[in-house]
C-alpha positions in Angstrom: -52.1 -202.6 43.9 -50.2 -201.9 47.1 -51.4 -203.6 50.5 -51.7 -200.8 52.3 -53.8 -198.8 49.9 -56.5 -202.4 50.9 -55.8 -201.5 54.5 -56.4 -197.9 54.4 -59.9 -198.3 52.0 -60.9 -200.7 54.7 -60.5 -198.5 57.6 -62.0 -196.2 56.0 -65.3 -197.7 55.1 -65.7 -198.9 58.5 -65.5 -195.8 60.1 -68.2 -194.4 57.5 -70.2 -197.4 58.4 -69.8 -196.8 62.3 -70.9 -193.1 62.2 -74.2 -194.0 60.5 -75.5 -196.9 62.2 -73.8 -196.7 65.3 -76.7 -194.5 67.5 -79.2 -198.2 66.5 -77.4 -200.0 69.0 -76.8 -197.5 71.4 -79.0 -198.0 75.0 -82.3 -196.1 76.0 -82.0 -192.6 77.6 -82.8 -193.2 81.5 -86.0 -190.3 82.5 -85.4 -187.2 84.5 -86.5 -187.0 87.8 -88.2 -183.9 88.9 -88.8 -182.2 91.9 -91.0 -179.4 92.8 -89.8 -176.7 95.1 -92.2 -174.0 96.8 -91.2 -170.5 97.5 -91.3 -169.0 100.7 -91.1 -165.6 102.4 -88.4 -165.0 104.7 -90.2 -164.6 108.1 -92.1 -168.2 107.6 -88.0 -169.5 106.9 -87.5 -168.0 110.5 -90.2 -169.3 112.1 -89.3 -172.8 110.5 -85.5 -172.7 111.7 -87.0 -171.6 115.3 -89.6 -174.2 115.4 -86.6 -176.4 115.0 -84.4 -175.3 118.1 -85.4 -176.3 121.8 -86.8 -173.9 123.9 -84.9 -172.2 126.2 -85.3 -173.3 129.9 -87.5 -171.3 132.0 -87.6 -171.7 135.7 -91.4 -170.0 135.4 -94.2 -172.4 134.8 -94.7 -172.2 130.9 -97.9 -169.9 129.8 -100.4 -172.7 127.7 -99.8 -172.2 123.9 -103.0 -172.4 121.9 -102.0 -174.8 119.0 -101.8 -173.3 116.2 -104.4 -174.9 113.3 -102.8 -175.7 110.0 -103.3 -173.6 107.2 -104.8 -175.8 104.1 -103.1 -174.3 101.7 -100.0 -175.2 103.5 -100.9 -178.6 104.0 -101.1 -179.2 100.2 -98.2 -176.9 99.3 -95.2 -179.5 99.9 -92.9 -179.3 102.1 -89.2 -177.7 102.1 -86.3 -179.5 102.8 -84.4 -178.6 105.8 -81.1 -177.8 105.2 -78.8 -179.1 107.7 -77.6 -176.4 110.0 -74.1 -175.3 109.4 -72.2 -175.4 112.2 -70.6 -172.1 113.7 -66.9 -171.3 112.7 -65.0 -171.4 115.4 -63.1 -168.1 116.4 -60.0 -168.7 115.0 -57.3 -167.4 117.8 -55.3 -164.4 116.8 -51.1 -165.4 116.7 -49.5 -164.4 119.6 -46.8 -161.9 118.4 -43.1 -163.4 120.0 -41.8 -161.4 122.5 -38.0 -160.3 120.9 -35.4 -161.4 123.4 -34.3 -158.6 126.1 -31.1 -156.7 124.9 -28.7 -156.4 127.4 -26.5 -154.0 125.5 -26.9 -150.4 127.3 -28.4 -147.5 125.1 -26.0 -146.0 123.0 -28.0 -143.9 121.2 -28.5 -141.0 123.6 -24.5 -140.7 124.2 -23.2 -137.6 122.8 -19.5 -138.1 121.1 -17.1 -135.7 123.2 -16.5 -132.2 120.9 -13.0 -132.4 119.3 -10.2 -130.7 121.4 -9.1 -127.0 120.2 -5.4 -127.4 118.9 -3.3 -124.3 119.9 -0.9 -123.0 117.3 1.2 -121.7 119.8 3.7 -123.8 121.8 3.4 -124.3 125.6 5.4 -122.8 127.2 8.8 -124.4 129.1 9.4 -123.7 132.5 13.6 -122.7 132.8 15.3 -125.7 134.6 16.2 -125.2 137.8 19.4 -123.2 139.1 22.1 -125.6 139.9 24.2 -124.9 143.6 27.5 -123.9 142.0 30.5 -124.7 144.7 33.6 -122.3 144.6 36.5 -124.0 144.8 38.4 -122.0 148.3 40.6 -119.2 147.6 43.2 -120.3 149.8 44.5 -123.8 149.7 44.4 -125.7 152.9 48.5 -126.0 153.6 49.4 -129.9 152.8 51.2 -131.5 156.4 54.4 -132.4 156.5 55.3 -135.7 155.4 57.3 -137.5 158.0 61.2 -137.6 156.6 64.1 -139.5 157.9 66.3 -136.3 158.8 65.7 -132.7 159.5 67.5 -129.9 157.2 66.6 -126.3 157.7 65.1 -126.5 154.4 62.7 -128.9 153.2 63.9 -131.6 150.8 61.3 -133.4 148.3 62.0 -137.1 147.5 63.8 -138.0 145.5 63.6 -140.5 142.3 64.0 -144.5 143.5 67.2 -144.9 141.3 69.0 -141.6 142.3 72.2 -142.1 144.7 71.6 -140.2 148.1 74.6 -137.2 148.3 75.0 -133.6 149.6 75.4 -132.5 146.3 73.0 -132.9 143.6 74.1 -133.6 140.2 72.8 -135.1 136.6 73.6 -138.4 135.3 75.8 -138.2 132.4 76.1 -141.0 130.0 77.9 -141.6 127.1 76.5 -140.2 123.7 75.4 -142.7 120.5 78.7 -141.6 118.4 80.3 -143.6 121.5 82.2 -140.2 122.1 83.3 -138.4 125.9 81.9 -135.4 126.3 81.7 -135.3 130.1 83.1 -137.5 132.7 80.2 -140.3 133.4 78.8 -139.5 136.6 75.8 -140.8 138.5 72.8 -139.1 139.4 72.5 -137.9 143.2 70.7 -135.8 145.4 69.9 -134.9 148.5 67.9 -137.5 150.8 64.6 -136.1 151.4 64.3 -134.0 154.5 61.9 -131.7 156.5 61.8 -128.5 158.5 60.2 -130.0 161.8 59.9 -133.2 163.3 56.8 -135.2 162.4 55.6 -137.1 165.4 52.8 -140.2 165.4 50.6 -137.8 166.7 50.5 -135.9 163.7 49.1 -138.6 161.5 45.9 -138.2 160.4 43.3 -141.2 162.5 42.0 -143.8 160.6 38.5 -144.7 160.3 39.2 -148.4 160.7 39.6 -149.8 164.2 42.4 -150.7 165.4 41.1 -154.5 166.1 38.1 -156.5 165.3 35.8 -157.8 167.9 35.1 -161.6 168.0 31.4 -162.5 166.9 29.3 -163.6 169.0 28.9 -166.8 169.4 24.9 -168.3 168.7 23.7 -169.7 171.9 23.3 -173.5 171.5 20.1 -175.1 172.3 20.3 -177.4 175.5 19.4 -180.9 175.0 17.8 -182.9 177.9 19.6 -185.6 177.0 23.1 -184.2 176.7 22.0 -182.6 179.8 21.6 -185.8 181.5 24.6 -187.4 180.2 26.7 -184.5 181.8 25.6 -184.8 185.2 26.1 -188.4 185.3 29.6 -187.6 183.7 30.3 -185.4 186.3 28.7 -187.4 188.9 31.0 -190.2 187.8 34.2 -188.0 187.7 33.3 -187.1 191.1 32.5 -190.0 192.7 36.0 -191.5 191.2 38.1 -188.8 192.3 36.3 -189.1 195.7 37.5 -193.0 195.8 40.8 -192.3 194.7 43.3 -193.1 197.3 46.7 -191.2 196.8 47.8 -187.8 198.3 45.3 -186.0 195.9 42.8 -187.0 197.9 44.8 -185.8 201.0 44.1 -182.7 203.2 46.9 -180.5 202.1 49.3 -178.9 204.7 48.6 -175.4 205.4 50.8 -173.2 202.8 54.2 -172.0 204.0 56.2 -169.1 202.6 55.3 -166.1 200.5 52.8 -166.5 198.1 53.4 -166.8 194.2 54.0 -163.2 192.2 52.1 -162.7 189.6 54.9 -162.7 187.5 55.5 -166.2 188.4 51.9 -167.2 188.1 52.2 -165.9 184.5 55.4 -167.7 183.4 53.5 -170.9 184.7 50.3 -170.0 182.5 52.5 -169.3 179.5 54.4 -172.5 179.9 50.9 -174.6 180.0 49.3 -172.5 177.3 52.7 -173.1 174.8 51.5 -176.5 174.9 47.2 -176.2 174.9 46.3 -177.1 171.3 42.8 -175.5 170.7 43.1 -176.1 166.9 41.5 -179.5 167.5 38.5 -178.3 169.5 35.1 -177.9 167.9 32.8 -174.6 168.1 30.9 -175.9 171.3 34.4 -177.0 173.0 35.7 -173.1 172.3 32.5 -171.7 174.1 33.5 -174.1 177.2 35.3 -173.0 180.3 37.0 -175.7 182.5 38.9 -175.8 185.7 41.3 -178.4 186.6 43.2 -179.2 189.5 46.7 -180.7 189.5 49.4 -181.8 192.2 53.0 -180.8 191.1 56.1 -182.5 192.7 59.1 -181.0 194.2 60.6 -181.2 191.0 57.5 -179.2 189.5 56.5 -182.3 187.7 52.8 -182.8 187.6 51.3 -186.4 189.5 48.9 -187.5 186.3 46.6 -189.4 188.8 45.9 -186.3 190.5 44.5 -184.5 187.6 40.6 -183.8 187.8 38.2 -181.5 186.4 36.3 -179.1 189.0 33.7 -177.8 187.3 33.2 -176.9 183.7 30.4 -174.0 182.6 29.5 -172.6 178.7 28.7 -176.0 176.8 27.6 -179.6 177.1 29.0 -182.4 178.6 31.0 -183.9 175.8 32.3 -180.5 174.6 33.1 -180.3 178.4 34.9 -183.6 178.4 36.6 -182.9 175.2 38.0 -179.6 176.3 39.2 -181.2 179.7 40.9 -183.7 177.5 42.8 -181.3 175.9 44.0 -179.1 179.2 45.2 -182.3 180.7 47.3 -183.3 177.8 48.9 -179.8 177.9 49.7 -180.0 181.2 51.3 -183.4 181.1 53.1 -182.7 177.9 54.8 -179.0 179.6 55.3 -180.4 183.2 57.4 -183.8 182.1 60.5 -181.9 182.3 59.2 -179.7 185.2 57.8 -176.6 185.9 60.4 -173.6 186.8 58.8 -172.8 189.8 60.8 -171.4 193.5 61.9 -174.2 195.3 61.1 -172.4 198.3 57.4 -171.7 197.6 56.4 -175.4 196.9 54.0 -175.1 199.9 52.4 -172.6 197.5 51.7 -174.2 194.4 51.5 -177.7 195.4 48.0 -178.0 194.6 47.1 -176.1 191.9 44.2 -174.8 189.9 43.6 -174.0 186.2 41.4 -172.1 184.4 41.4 -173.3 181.0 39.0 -170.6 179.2 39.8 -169.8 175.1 39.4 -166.1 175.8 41.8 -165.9 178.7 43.7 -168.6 180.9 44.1 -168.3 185.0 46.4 -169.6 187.3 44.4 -170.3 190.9 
């Protein structure tokens, strides 16, 4: 026989075996316990449960309860267990409902969409352009004036080409043919030179608009500085005081003047000579605006004594433009007078001693 046929009888049997002796050893059932429960009416259950909560507090004196004697049958009857009380439910707070956010949007909802604009079929209408001012040209042309001409004829002459040969007699130019052959004799073109009926004066020209010269600018007025200012009068103070110490016959009382006085004409050729020689190219802008006057002592022979040469006074500009344009007068006047000054021999009382107004705009003669 198999082994597990063994096993499985086995198991068998002592599961049989189990089921019918197995309550002999099981333990004693434990007793019930009992308890006896009396039924009551529902006012004595109210008058329990208020028996069993304090009295309320009374300022007035309490009224003397008669005790109450106990009922027999009560006694006996047993007792009920008070329940514990159950305590009161709590309100439960209602949920606050969320205030939604303010909208700041404005109200749309009351706005009324515009009604849609009536289309015309018919065109608008378009207003005729203005009338434009219409010029007429003049009936009658204004007669041209005469051209000035180089001669007069009785009959006006128009000008002729540039390459035609002036002659009284006016004739085409004849040139030989391509064949090479001679028809005519070659001539040259000529024609009259152009002519008109009346004489054309300067007074007939028609003005210009343009003028006939231009003014200088004017010059920006320089700022004066102190200390250029006080560098001048201590150059001129200096100049002064050295002329002053000079010894020499500039620095003599001249003799009283003798003989006619100079013409102007002569007075002129003498400015003309010193200007020939006055170089202003080298000056600046301040030295232009500057006016000097120097005073020179000529010899007999109309030379000029260079110790004698000073400045006088000066006006328009600072001291060094000053200096600088003295500089320059004195070299013209030593560079014209070296060979002498044509000046009347007679006169020399009268231009001896001299003064010159060295001014860019116009030069004087004192």
């Amino acid at each position: 026989m198999n082994a597990g046929q063994y096993i499985s009888g086995i198991g068998h049997v002592g599961l049989i075996g189990w089921l019918l002796v197995g309550d002999v050893f099981a333990p004693a059932p434990e007793p019930f316990e009992v308890t006896e429960v009396a039924v009551i009416s529902p006012e004595e259950y109210e008058r329990i449960v208020g028996a069993q909560q304090p009295p309320a507090v009374d300022t007035e004196a309490p009224a003397p309860v008669q005790p109450v004697q106990p009922d027999p049958r009560e006694e006996s009857a047993p007792q009920p267990i008070a329940e514990p009380d159950t305590p009161p439910e709590r309100p439960v707070p209602e949920p606050v409902p969320e205030t939604p956010p303010q909208d700041d949007s404005p109200d749309v909802t009351e706005i009324v969409p515009p009604p849609p604009a009536e289309v015309q079929d018919t065109p608008p209408e378009i207003a005729p352009p203005p009338a434009e001012d219409v010029v007429l040209a003049p009936r009658q042309s204004v007669r041209p004036k005469p051209r000035p001409a180089p001669r007069v004829a009785p009959e006006p002459v128009a000008q002729p080409a540039p390459e035609t040969k002036p002659d009284d007699i006016t004739r085409e130019e004849v040139r030989k043919d391509d064949a090479g052959e001679v028809q005519k004799e070659e001539t040259e073109a000529t024609a009259p030179e152009e002519a008109a009926d009346e004489i054309v004066t300067e007074a007939e020209d028609p003005p210009s608009g343009a003028p006939a010269s231009s003014r200088r600018p004017k010059s920006r007025p320089s700022r004066p500085d102190p200390a250029q200012d006080d560098m001048r009068s201590a150059i001129e103070k200096a100049v002064a005081d050295a002329a002053g110490s000079e010894p020499g016959p500039a620095t003599d009382t001249p003799a009283a003047p003798a003989g006619p006085p100079l013409t102007a004409g002569e007075k002129d050729a003498l400015r003309i000579a010193v200007q020939r020689c006055w170089n202003t190219g080298s000056l600046s802008s301040d030295a232009l605006r500057t006016t000097v006057i120097v005073a020179v002592r000529l010899s007999e022979a109309g030379k000029p004594d260079v110790g004698s040469i000073r400045m006088v006074s000066s006006s328009g500009g600072t001291a060094s433009s000053a200096r600088q344009a003295y500089e320059a007068a004195r070299r013209a006047i030593i560079r014209c007078g070296s060979s002498g000054f044509n000046l009347p021999k007679d006169k020399y009382a009268q231009w001896r001693d001299i003064e010159m107004t060295f001014n860019p705009e116009k030069m004087r003669i004192k």
